[in-house]
FILORO-167274 format. One record per residue (C-alpha): residue in one letter; residue number from 0; x, z, y. Coordinates in steps of 0.5 Angstrom, whole numbers, plus 500, padded with zeros to 3 digits. Example, Ala and Ser with C-alpha at 12.3 -4.5 7.8 and 13.67 -1.06 7.14 Angstrom:
# residues 2
{r A,0,{525,516,491}}
{r S,1,{527,514,498}}
END
This chain:
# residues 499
{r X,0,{860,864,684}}
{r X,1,{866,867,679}}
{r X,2,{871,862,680}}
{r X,3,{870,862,687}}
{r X,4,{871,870,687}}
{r X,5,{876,868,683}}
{r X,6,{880,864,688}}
{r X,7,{879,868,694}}
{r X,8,{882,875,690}}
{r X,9,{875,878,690}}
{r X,10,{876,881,683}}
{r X,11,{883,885,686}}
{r X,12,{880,888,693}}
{r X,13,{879,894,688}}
{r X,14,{887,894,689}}
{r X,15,{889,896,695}}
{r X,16,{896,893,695}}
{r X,17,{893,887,692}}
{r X,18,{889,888,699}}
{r X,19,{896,888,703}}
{r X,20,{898,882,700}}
{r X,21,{892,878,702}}
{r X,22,{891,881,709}}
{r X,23,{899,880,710}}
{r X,24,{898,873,709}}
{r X,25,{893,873,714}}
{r X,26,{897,876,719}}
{r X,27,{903,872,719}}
{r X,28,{899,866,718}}
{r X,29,{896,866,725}}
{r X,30,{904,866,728}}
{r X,31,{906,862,723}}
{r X,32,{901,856,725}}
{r X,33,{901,857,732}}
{r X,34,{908,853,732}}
{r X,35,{904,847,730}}
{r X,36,{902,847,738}}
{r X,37,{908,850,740}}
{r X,38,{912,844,737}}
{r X,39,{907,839,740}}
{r X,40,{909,842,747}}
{r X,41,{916,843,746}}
{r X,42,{917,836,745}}
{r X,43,{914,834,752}}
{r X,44,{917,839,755}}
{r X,45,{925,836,751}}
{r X,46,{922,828,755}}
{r X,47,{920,831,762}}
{r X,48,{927,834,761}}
{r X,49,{931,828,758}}
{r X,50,{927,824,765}}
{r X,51,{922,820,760}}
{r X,52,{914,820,760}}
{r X,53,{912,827,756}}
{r X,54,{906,824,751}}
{r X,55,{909,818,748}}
{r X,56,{917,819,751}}
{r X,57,{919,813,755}}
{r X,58,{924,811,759}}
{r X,59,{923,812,767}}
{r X,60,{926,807,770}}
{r X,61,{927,804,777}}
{r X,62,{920,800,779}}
{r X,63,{924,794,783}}
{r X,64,{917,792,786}}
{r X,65,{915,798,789}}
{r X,66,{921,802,791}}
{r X,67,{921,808,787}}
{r X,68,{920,811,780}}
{r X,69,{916,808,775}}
{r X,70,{910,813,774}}
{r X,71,{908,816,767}}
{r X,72,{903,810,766}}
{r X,73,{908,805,768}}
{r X,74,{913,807,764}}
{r X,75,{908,808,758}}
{r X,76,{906,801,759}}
{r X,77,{913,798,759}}
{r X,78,{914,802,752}}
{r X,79,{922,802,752}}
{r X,80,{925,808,747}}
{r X,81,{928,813,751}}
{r X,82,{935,814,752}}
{r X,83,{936,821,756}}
{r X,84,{939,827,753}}
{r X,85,{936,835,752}}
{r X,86,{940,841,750}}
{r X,87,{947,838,750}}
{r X,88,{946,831,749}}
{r X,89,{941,831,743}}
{r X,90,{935,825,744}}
{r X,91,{928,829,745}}
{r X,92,{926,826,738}}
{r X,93,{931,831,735}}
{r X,94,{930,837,738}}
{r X,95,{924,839,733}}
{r X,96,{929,838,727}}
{r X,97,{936,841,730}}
{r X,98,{931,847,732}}
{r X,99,{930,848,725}}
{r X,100,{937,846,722}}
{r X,101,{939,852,726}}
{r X,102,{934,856,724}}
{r X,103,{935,854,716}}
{r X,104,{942,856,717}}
{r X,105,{942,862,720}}
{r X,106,{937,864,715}}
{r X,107,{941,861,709}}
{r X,108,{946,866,711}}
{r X,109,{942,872,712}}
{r X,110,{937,873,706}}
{r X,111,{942,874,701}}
{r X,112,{943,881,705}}
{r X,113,{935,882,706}}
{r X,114,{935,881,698}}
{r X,115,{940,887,697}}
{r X,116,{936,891,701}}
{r X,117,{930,889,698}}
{r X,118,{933,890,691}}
{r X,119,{938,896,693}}
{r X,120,{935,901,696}}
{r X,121,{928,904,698}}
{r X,122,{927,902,705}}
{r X,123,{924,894,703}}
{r X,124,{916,897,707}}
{r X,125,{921,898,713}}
{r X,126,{923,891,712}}
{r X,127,{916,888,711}}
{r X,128,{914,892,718}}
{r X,129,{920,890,722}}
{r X,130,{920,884,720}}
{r X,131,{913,883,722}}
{r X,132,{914,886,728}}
{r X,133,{919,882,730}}
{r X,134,{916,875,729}}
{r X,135,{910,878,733}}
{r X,136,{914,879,740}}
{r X,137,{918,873,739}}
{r X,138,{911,869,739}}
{r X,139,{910,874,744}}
{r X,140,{915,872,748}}
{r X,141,{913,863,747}}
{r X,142,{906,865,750}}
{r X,143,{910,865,757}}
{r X,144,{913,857,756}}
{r X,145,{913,852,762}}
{r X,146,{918,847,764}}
{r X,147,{923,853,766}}
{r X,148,{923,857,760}}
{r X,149,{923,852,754}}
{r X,150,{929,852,751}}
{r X,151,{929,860,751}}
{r X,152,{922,859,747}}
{r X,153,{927,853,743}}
{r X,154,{932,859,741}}
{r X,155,{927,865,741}}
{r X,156,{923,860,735}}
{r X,157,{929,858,732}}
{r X,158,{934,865,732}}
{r X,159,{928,870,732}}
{r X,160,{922,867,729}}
{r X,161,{923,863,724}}
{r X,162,{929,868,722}}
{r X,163,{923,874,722}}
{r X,164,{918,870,719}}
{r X,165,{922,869,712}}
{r X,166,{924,876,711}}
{r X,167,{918,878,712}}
{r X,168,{915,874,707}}
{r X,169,{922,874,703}}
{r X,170,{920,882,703}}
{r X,171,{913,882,702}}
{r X,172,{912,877,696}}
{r X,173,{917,882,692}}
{r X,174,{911,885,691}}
{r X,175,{907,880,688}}
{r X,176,{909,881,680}}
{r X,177,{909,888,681}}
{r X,178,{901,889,683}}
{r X,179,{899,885,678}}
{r X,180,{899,887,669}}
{r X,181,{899,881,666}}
{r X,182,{901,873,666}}
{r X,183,{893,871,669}}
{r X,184,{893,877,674}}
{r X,185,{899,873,677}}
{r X,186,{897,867,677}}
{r X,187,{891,870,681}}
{r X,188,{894,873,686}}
{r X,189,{899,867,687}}
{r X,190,{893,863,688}}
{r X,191,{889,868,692}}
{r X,192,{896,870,697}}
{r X,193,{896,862,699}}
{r X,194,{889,860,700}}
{r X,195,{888,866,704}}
{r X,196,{894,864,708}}
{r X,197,{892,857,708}}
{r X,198,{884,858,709}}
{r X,199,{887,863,716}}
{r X,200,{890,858,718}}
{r X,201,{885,852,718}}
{r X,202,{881,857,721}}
{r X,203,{885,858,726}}
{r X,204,{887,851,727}}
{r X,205,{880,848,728}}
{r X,206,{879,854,733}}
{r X,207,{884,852,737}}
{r X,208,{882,845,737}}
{r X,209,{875,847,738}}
{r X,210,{877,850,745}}
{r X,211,{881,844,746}}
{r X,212,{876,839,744}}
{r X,213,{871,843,748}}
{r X,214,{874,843,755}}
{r X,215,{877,836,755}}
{r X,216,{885,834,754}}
{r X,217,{884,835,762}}
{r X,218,{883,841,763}}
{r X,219,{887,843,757}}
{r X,220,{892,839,756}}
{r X,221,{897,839,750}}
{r X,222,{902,844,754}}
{r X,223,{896,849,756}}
{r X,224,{894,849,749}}
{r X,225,{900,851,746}}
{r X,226,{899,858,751}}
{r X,227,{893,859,749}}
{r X,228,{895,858,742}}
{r X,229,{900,862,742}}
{r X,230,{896,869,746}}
{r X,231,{890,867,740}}
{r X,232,{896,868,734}}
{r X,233,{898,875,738}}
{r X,234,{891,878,738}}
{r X,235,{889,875,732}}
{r X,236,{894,878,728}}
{r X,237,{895,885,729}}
{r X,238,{888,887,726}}
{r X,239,{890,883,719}}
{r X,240,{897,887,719}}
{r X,241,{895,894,720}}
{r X,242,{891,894,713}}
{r X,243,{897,891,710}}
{r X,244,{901,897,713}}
{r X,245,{896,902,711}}
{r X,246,{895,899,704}}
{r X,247,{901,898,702}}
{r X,248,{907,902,699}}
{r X,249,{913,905,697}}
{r X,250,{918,902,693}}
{r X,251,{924,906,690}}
{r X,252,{931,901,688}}
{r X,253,{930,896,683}}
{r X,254,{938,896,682}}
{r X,255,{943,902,684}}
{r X,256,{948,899,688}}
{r X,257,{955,898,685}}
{r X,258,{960,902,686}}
{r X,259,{965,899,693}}
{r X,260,{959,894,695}}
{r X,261,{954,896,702}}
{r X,262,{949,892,703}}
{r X,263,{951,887,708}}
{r X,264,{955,883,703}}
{r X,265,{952,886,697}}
{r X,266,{947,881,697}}
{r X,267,{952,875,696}}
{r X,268,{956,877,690}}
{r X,269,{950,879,687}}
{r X,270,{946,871,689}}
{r X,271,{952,869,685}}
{r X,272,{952,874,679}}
{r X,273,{945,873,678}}
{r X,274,{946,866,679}}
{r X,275,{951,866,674}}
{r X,276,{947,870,669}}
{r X,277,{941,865,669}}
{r X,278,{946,859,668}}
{r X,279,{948,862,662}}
{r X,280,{943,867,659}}
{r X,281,{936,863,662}}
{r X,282,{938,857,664}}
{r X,283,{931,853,664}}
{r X,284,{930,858,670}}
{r X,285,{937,857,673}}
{r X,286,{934,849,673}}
{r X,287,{928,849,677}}
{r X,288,{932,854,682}}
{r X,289,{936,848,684}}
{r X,290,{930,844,683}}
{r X,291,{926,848,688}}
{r X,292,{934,847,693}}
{r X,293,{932,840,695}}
{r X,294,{924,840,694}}
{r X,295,{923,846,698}}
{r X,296,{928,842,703}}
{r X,297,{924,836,702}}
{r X,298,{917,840,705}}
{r X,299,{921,844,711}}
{r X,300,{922,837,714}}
{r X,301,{915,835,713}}
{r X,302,{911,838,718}}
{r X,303,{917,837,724}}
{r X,304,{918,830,722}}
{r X,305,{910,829,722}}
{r X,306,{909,831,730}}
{r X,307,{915,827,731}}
{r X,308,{912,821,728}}
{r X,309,{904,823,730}}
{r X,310,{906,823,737}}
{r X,311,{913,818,739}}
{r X,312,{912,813,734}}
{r X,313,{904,812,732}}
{r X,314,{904,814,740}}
{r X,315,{898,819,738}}
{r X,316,{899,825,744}}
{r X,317,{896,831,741}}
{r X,318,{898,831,733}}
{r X,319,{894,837,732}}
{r X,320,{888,833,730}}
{r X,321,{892,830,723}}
{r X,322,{895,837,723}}
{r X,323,{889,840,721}}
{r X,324,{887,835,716}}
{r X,325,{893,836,712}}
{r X,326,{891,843,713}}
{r X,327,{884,842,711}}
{r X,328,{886,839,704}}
{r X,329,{891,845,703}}
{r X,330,{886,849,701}}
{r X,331,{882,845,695}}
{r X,332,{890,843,693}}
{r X,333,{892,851,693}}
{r X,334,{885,853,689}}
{r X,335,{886,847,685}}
{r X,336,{893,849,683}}
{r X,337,{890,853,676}}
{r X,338,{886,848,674}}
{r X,339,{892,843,675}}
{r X,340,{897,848,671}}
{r X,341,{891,848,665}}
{r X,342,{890,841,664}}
{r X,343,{898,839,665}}
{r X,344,{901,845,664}}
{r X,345,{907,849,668}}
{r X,346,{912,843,668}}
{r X,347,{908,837,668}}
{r X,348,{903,839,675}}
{r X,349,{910,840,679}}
{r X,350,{911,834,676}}
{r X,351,{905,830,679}}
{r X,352,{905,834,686}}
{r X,353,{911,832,687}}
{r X,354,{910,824,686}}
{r X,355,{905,826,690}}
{r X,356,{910,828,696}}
{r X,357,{913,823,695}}
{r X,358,{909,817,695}}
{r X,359,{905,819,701}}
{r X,360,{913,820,705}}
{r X,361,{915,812,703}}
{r X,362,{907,810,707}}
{r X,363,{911,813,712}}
{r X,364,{918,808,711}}
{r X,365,{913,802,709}}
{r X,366,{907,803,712}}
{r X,367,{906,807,717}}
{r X,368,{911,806,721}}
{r X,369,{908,803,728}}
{r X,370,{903,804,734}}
{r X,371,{898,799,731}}
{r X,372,{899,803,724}}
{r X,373,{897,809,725}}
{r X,374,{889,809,722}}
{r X,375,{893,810,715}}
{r X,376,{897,816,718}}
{r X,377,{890,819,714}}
{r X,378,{892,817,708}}
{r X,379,{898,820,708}}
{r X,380,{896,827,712}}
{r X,381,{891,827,705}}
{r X,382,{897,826,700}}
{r X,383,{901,831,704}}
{r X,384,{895,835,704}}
{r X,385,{894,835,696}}
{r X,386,{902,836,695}}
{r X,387,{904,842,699}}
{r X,388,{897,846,698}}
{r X,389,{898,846,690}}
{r X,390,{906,846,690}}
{r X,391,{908,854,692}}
{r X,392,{902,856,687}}
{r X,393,{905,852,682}}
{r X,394,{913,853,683}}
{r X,395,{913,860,683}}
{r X,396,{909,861,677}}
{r X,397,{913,855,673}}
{r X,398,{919,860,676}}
{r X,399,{917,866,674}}
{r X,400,{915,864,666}}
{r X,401,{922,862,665}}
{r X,402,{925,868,669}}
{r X,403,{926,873,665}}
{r X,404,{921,881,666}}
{r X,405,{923,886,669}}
{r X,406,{927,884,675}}
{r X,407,{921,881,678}}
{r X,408,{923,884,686}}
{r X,409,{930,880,684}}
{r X,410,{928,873,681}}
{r X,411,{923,873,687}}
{r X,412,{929,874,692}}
{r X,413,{934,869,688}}
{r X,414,{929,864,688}}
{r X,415,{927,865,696}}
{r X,416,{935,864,697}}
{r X,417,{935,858,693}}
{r X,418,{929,856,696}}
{r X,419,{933,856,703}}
{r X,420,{940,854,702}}
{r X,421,{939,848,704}}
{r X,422,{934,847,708}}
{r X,423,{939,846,714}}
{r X,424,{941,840,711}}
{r X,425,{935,835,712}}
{r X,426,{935,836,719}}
{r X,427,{942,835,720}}
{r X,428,{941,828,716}}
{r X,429,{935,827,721}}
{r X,430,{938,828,726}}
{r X,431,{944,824,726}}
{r X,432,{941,818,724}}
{r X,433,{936,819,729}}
{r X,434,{942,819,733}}
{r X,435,{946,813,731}}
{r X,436,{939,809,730}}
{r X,437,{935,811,735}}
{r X,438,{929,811,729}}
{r X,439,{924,816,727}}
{r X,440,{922,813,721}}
{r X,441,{930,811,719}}
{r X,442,{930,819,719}}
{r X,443,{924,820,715}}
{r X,444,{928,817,709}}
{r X,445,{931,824,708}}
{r X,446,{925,827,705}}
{r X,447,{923,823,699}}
{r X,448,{930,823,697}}
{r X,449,{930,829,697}}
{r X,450,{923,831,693}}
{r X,451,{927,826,688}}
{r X,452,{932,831,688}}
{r X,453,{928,836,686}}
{r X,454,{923,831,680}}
{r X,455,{929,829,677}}
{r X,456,{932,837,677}}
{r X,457,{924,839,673}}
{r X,458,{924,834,669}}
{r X,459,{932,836,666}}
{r X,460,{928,843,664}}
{r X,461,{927,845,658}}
{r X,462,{919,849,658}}
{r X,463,{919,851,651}}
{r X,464,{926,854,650}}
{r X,465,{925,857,656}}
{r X,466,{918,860,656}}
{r X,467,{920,863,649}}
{r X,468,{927,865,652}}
{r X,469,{923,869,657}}
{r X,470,{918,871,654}}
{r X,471,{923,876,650}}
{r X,472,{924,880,655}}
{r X,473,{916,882,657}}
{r X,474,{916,889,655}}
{r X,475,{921,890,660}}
{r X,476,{917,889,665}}
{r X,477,{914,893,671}}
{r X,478,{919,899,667}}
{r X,479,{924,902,673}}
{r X,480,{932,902,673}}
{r X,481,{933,907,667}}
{r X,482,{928,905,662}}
{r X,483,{930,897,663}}
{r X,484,{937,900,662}}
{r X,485,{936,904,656}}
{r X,486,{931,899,652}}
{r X,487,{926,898,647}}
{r X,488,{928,905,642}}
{r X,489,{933,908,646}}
{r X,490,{937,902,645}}
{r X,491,{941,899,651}}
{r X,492,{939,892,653}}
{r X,493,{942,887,657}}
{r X,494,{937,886,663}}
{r X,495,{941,885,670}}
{r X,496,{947,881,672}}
{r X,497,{950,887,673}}
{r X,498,{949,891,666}}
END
């Protein structure tokens, strides 16, 4: 029962910013998850528009005999790929990565901005709230999706939702290392934060496909089924975040901001000092931060290349049954991570997630790549499952213990900017070769590649002599800009890129 308590946070209730954290992750999990449906949606709507079939996404040709177009059946049982184009010439299949290719790069652009807001001034609840708000009205506005609409809903998701949704958790996880005292705590609100996160969207995953189950892909077909999902995420959501709004609090300027710099491009110069500081004087940290660039570019396409590859490829209509799956087996490897980091340690647990990840991308390529297939689509929703659930508990903390004290809001913003620098790129590689060849499985090759990136990158790290280099800072930390500044004694210490 203790371990229990311990895995769902119950020991940090009594905190009321430990609170915030938990509730936040349930509001924008609602939000979040509901793109899982949306995107199933999307993707019928894209082969309507491209003149082929809506669920399996086959051409509709002429029906010589009977004078006329073929109908959805027909042309499902013909089963010829088709050829139309949406959007300016992009084939239906390539709409969900290009979305989020665009998405990613306006992100990428972004963030380092929100980061020196976050770090330079005293507005970074302000951020956690507006950004919240804003990622609820464009969810808002997706409820409102049908085939005249659709692609307002793709450029809401890819420039307000998706760009909302990551400054608001950018925002809120800079408090993550500030609530807690010590190493354990951190750990603890880690893994607390992402079970509540996976545990809300489960249960909202298996509502939705509850009511779907219920009412029968008739009366509630995969289109309708995104609206409701869409509604239920607005509602549900609000309630969660008013706690986090109430409980959460003010944060003074971590950083002064440096003399002839503003905010806008002040993020950038400070990415690159940072960076640089970290290369030089952490440099195990700044490792696993260019690990964390293709590893966390490998997990981004996951999800959009999975309802590619559940509904086109192995011809499953609804993919949100294997979608609920994956999520079910997320939180057992979520409140699995601590064990894992136990009994392996920091290094060697992202080590295996990551060959989890992998092996379970190349059953794709190999083995999972056709209608009759799609029965070991199960194993490979376990796998991902198991690696994406353990992979961000286990990430951060491997991060924060080679990062050095004191600079916790900072090195979380550093690390949120890494994380997405390059998420844009696997979609962009998706695409084209979608585009060239035609073949959904041929594109899934970029996400194991790039997961072997990020293993090669954690294995070159150095965990003692950058444990060690870190943990000389640890007095620094949870201490404000002048005592950092004036150091153990009264006497200067180095701590920030800047000093």
């Amino acid at each position: 029962m203790g371990g229990l308590r311990r895995v769902l946070g119950w020991d940090l209730m009594h905190n009321g910013e430990c609170r915030a954290l938990m509730f936040a992750a349930g509001a924008r999990s609602t939000l979040f998850i509901s793109i899982l449906f949306l995107s199933t949606a999307l993707l019928q709507y894209a082969n309507e528009g491209a003149g082929c079939t809506s669920a399996k996404g086959n051409e509709i040709a002429w029906n010589e005999t009977m004078g006329r177009l073929q109908t959805e059946e027909e042309a499902d049982l013909a089963n010829v790929g088709c050829k139309g184009k949406v959007l300016g010439g992009l084939r239906p299949t390539s709409l969900l990565s290009s979305m989020a290719s665009v998405a990613n790069v306006i992100i990428a652009v972004v963030l380092p901005s929100v980061g020196a807001i976050i770090d330079y001034s005293d507005i970074r609840k302000k951020v956690v709230v507006y950004s919240f708000f804003y990622f609820w009205l464009g969810n808002f506005v997706q409820i409102f999706t049908s085939s005249s609409t659709w692609q307002i809903s793709v450029v809401v998701q890819a420039c307000v939702c998706s760009v909302s949704y990551m400054v608001h958790q950018t925002s809120i996880l800079s408090y993550l290392s500030e609530v807690v005292d010590d190493d354990d705590g951190l750990k603890q609100i880690n893994m607390a934060v992402r079970v509540w996160e996976l545990g809300i969207m489960l249960a909202f995953m298996i509502a939705v496909a509850a009511v779907g189950m219920v009412m029968g892909p008739d009366n509630l077909p995969v289109k309708s089924q995104a609206t409701l999902s869409q509604a239920a995420a607005c509602v549900c959501s609000v309630p969660f975040f008013m706690v986090t709004m109430r409980q959460l609090g003010e944060r003074k300027a971590k950083h002064k901001l440096p003399e002839g710099s503003s905010l806008l491009f002040g993020g950038i110069t400070k990415f690159k000092k940072t960076f640089r500081y970290l290369s030089s004087s952490y440099p195990q940290a700044s490792r696993m931060l260019i690990a964390a660039m293709f590893f966390e570019a490998a997990n981004s396409n996951v999800v959009n290349s999975s309802v590619v590859l559940i509904s086109q490829v192995l011809e499953i209509e609804n993919p949100s049954t294997i979608l609920l799956m994956i999520m079910v087996i997320c939180v057992p490897g979520a409140m699995a991570a601590p064990s894992i980091q136990r009994r392996l340690g920091n290094k060697m647990a992202m080590v295996g997630i990551l060959l989890i990840n992998i092996l379970a991308s190349v059953l794709v390529v190999t083995v999972v790549n056709d209608p009759e297939a799609a029965d070991y689509i199960y194993i490979v929703g376990f796998l991902y499952g198991v690696g994406l659930g353990a992979t961000y508990p286990i990430q951060r903390t491997l991060f924060l213990s080679l990062a050095p004290c004191g600079q916790e809001a900072e090195m979380f913003g550093i690390w949120q900017s890494c994380c997405l620098s390059i998420q844009w790129l696997p979609g962009v590689i998706f695409t084209y070769i979608n585009e060239v060849t035609g073949s959904v499985v041929s594109a899934i090759v970029v996400v194991p590649v790039f997961h072997l990136l990020g293993l090669i990158c954690v294995l070159a790290i150095n965990l003692e002599e950058g444990v060690a280099a870190a943990n000389e800072t640890s007095h620094l930390k949870h201490l404000g800009i002048e005592e950092r500044a004036a150091g153990p004694g009264g006497a200067t210490t180095k701590v920030t890129p800047e000093a």
